[in-house]
C-alpha positions in Angstrom: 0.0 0.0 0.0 1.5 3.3 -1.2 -0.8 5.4 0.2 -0.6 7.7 3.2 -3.1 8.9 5.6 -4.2 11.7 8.1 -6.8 11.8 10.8 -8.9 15.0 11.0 -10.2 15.3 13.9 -11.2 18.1 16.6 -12.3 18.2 20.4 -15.6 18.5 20.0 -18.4 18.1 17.5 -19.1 21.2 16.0 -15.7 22.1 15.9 -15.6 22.5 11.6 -14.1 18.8 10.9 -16.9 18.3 7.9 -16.0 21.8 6.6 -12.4 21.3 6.8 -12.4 17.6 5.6 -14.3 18.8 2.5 -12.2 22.2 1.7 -9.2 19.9 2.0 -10.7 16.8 -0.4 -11.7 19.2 -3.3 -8.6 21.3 -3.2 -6.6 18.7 -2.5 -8.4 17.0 -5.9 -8.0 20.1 -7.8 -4.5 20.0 -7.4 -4.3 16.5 -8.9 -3.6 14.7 -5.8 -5.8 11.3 -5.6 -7.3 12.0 -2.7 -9.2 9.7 -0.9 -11.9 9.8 2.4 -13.4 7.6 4.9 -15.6 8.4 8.3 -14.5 7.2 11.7 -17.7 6.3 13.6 -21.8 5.3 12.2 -22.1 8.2 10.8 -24.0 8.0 7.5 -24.0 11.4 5.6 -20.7 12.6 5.5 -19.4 10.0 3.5 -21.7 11.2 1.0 -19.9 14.5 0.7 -16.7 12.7 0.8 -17.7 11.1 -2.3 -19.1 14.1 -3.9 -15.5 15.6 -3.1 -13.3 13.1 -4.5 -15.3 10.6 -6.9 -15.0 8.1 -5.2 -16.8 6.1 -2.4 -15.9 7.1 1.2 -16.3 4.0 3.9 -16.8 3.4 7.7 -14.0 2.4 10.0 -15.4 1.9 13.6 -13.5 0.6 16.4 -16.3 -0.5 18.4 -18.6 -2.1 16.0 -16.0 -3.5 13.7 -13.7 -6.4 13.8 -9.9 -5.3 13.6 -9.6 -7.2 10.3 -12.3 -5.6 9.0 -10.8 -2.1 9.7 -7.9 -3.3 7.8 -9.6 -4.4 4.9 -12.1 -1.5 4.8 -8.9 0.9 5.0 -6.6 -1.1 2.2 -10.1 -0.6 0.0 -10.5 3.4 0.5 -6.8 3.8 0.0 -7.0 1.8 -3.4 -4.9 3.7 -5.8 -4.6 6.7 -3.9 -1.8 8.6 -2.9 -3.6 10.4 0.1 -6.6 9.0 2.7 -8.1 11.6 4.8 -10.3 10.2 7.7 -12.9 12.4 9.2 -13.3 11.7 13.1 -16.7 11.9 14.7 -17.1 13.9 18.0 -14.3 14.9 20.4 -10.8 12.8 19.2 -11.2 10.5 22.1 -14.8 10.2 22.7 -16.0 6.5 22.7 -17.5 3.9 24.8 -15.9 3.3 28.4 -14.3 -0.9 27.6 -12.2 -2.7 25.7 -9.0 -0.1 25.0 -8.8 0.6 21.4 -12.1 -0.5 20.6 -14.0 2.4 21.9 -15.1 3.9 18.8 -13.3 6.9 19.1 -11.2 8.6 16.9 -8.2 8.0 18.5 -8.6 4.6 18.5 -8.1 4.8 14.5 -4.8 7.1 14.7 -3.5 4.9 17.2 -3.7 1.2 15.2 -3.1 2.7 12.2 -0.4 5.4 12.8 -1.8 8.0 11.5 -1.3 11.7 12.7 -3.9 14.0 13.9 -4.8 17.0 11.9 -6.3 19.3 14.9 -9.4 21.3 13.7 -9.6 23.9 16.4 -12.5 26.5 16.6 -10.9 29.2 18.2 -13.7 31.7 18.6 -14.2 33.4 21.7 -10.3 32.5 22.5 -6.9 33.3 22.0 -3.5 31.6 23.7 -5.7 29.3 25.4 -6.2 27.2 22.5 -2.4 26.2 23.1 -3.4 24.5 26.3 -6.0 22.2 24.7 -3.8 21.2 22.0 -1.1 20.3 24.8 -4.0 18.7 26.5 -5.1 16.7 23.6 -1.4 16.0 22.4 -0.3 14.3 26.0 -3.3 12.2 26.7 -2.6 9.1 24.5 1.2 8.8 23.6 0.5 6.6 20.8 -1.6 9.4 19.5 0.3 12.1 17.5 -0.8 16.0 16.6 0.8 16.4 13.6 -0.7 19.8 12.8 -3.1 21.9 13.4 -6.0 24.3 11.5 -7.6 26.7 13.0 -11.3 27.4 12.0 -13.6 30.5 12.6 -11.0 33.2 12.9 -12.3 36.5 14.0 -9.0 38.9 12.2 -5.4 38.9 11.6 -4.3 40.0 14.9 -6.3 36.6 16.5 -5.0 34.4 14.1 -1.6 35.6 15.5 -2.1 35.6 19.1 -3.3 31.7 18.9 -1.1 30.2 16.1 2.1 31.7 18.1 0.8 30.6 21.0 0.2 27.0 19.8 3.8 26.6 17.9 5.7 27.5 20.9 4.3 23.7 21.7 6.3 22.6 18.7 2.7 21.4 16.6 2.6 23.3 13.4 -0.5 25.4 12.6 -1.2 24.5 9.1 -4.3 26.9 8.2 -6.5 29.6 9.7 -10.2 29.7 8.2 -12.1 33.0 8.9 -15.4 33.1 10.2 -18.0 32.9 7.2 -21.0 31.9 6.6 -20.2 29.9 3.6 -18.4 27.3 5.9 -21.8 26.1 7.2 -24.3 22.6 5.9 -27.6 23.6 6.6 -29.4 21.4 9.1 -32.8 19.8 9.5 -34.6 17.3 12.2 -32.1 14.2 11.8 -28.8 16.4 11.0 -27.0 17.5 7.9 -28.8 17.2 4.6 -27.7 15.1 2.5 -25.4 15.2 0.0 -27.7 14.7 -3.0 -30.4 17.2 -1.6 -27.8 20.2 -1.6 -29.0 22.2 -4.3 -25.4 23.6 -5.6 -22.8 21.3 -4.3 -20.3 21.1 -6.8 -20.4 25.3 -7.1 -20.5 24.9 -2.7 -17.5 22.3 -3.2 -15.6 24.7 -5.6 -15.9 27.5 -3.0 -15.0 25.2 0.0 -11.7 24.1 -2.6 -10.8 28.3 -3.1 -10.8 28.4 0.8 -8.5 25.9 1.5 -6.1 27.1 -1.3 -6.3 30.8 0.2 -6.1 29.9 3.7 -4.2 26.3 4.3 -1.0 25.2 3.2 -2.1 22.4 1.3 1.3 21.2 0.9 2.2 20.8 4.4 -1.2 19.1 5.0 -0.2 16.4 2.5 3.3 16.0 3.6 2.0 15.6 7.2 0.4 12.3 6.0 2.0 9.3 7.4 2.1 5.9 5.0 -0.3 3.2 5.7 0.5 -0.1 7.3 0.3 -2.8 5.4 -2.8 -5.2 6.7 -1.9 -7.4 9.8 -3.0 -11.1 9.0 -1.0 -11.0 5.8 -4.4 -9.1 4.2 -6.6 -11.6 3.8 -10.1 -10.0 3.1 -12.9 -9.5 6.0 -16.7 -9.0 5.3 -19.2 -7.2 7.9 -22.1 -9.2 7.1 -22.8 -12.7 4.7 -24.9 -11.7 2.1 -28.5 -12.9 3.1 -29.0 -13.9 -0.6 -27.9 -14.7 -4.0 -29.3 -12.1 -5.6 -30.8 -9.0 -3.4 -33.5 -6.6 -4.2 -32.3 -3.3 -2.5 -34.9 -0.5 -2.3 -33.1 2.9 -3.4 -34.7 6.3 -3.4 -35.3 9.4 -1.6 -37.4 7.7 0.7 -34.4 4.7 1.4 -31.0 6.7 0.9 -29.1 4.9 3.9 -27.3 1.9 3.6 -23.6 1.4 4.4 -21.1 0.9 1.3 -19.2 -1.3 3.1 -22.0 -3.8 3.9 -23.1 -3.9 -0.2 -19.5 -4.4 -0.6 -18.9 -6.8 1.4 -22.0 -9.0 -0.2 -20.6 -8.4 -3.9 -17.2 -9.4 -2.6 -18.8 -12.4 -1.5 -20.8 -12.8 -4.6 -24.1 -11.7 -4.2 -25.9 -9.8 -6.6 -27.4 -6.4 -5.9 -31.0 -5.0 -7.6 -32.3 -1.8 -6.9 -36.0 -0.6 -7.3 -37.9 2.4 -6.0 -40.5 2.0 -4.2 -41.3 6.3 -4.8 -41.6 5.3 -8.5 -44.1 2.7 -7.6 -41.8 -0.4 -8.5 -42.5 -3.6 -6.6 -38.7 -5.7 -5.7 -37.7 -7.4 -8.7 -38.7 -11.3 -8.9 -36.1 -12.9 -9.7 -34.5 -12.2 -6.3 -34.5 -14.2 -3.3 -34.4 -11.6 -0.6 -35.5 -7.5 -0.3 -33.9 -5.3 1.8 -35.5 -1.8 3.1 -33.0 0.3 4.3 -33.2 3.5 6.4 -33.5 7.1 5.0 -36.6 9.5 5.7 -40.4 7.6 4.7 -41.5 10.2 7.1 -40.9 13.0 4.2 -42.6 10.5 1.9 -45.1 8.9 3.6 -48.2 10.3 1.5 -46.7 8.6 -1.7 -45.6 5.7 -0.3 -49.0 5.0 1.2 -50.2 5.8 -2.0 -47.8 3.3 -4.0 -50.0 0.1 -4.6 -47.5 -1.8 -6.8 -44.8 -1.5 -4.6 -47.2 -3.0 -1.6 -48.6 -5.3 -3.1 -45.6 -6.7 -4.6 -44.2 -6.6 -1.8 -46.3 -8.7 0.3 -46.2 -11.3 -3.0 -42.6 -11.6 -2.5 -42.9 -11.9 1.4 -44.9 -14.4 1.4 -42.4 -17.1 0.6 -38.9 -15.0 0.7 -37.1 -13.0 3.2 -37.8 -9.0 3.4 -36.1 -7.1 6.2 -36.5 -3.3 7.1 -34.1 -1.3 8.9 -34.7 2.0 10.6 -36.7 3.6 8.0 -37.3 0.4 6.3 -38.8 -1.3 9.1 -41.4 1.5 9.4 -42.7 1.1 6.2 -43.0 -2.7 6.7 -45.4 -1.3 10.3 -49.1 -0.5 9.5 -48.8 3.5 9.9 -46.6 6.1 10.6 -47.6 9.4 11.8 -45.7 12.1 10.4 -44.7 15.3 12.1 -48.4 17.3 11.6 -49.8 14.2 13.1 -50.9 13.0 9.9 -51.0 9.0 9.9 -50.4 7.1 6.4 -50.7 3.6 6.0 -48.1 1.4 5.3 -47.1 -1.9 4.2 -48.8 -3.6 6.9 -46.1 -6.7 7.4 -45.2 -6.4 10.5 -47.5 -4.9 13.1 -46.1 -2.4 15.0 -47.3 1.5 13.9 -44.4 4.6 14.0 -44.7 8.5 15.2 -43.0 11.8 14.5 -46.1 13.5 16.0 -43.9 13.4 19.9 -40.1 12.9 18.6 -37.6 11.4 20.7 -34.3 10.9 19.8 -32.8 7.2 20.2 -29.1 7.1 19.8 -26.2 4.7 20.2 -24.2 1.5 19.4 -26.3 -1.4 19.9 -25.3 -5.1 20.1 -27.9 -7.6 18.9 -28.5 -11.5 19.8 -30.8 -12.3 17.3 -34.0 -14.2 18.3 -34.3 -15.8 14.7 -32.4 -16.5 11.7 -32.5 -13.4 9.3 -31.3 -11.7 6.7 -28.5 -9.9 8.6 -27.4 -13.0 10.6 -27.9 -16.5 11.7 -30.3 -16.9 15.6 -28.2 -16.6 18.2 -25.8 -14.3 15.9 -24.6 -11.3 17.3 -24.4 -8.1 15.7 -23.3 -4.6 16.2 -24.9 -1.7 14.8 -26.1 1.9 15.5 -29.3 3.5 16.4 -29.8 7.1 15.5 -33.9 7.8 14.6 -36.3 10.5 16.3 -39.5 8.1 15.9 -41.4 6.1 18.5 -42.9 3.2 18.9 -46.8 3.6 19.1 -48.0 0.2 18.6 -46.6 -3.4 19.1 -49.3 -5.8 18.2 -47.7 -8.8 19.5 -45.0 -9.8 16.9 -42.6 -11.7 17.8 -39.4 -10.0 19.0 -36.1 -9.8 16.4 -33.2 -9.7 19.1 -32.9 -8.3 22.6 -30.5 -5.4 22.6 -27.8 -4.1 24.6 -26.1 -0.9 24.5 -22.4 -0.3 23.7 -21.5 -0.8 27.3 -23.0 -4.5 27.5 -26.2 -2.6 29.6 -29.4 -4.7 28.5 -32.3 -2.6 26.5 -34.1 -5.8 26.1 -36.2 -7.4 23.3 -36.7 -5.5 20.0 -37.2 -5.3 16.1 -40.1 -7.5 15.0 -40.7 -10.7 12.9 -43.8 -12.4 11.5 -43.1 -15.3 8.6 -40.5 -14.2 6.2 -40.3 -10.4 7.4 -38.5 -8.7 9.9 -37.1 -5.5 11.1 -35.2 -3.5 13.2 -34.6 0.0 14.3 -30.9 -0.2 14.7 -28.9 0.0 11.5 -26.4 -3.1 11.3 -22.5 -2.5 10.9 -20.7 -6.0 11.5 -21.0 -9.5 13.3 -18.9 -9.5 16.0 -16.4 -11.6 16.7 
């Protein structure tokens, strides 16, 4: 592997680590550099950015739900040909789950397996030389976690940028860029986070001027050189997957309504030789026939829920092909497969009627975590008795039960029981919690 690699990460969320991440990606890509990305953590959207930003796919590497030889393979694949693989940390750089060390899920824990140095996004407003205390904070913590520069982000004028950067290379950590404070530098936000990448309006124009900032205001140069090389895999690179493909040939629903599902988990089951067919329930298309098991994945039914309601072919071929082959829902997916959801306004459509639970925006509560699975029942992401880690991130509740049998009983990233969840009745189940890998 020729590639190197750099951690972007910050001490908080909120901190600008998208922002930079992206300015860096598309400048970087400008410049002919081939730049690659991935996402520490569960998260979902970024990775669409990433991809926007480079042209190519951006993966998942998490310490807690992930087997170490699936970090390795999932790392060798987004470095590929690449000469550069930036990874965007989630949170704080050493916010995880109390346990196992190095398999917290945090940031650091990526850095530290995989040698990579930290490129410190700092947001510096509403300070000055105490900024150079954090960074010797964050730099002594962990000593097999390195600072290896530093970019400051919303910069209120010359004379700031000064007092902190001088402060902070008297530490001996280099500040490689100063971004002002500007409203440009900003993803607009909605009920469940960023929007996503495909919903932003102008993002290649948004890109471009993200790429013009980083050119202006980092040294691009020293950000790449900063970059340490990648290991080569440990187990002499033989090839992980996160989950067995739950079927030859797999009819994946894939539109606005269903826009989540993790690349490395549709990797994984073409690696492993399975077959992939997409359909849209939005467009009224029923999963394709010649498959032998459909797969619902999250995304945001609740913004859709008039049309899908309203989408006979895609009900009623879906209940032809449950009725003697395996259809599983997650998050958003497994809403659809309840009889109603209730949207936001308290308006309730019907939908697919499967499973018989019922789903509500109409009193939002946010549910949000790792999540280990036993599963109760053999399914499409596992085998019974199969654990499985995953994530739970939704604002919906639960309204209505109606007695199906349980999917798995839960437990939280700390090993704390939640108890039974997720539903199954004949061929179909589903599951709030999103699936990432089996564990070992």
């Amino acid at each position: 592997m020729n590639a190197r690699g750099l951690l972007v990460s910050a001490p908080r969320s909120g901190s600008g680590k998208t922002i930079v991440t992206l300015a860096l990606l598309a400048a970087l890509r400008r410049r002919g550099v081939a730049v690659r990305a991935a996402k520490a953590g569960p998260d979902y959207i970024d990775p669409a950015f990433h991809a926007a930003a480079t042209g190519h796919a951006s993966v998942n590497l998490d310490t807690w739900a992930m087997p170490p030889a699936l970090l390795d393979t999932l790392l060798q694949e987004a470095a590929g040909d690449g000469d550069l693989v930036l990874i965007e940390g989630a949170m704080g750089l050493y916010d995880g789950v109390p346990g196992t060390p190095r398999r917290t899920g945090a940031a650091a824990d990526l850095a530290a397996r995989f040698g990579l140095p930290v490129l410190l996004v700092l947001d510096v407003s509403g300070q000055s030389q105490t900024a150079a205390a954090l960074v010797r904070g964050l730099a002594a913590h962990d000593p097999a976690v390195r600072i290896g520069g530093v970019v400051l982000n919303r910069v209120g004028s010359e004379r700031h940028r000064i007092l902190v950067a001088d402060a902070i290379a008297a530490l001996g950590v280099p500040v490689l860029g100063a971004l002002p404070r500007d409203e440009i530098l900003a993803l607009p936000e909605r009920h469940l986070g960023l929007v996503q990448a495909g919903e932003h309006a102008d993002l290649a124009d948004w890109l471009d001027r993200l790429a013009d900032t980083a050119e202006q205001h980092i040294d691009l140069d020293a950000v790449v050189a900063s970059g340490a090389p990648l290991p080569s895999p440990a187990g002499g690179g033989e090839e992980s997957i996160a989950l067995p493909p739950p079927g030859n040939r797999i009819a994946l629903a894939a539109d606005a309504a269903f826009t989540f599902m993790y690349p490395h988990v549709l990797d994984g089951w073409r690696r492993a030789g399975a077959q992939v067919a997409r359909f849209s329930p939005l467009a009224d298309e029923a999963p394709h026939d010649d498959c032998d098991c459909c797969w619902l994945p999250g995304g945001y039914p609740e913004l859709h829920a008039g049309a899908l309601a309203g989408a006979a072919r895609f009900r009623a071929g879906l209940a032809r092909f449950a009725a003697t082959r395996p259809v599983h829902g997650e998050c958003g997916g497994y809403m659809v497969l309840g009889q109603g959801l209730t949207d936001a306004s308290g308006a309730r459509h019907a939908m697919t009627g499967l499973l018989g639970h019922a789903t509500s925006f109409a009193q939002r509560r946010l549910h949000l975590g790792y999540r280990e699975a036993r599963l109760l029942a053999e399914c499409p992401i596992g085998s019974a008795r199969a654990r499985v880690r995953g994530h739970e991130f939704h604002y919906a509740t639960l309204v209505s039960a109606a007695g199906d049998a349980p999917l798995a009983e839960l437990a939280d990233g700390q090993g704390r029981p939640l108890g039974p969840s997720g539903g199954r009745r004949g061929h179909v189940t589903g599951t709030f919690f999103h699936a990432i890998a089996q564990a070992e």
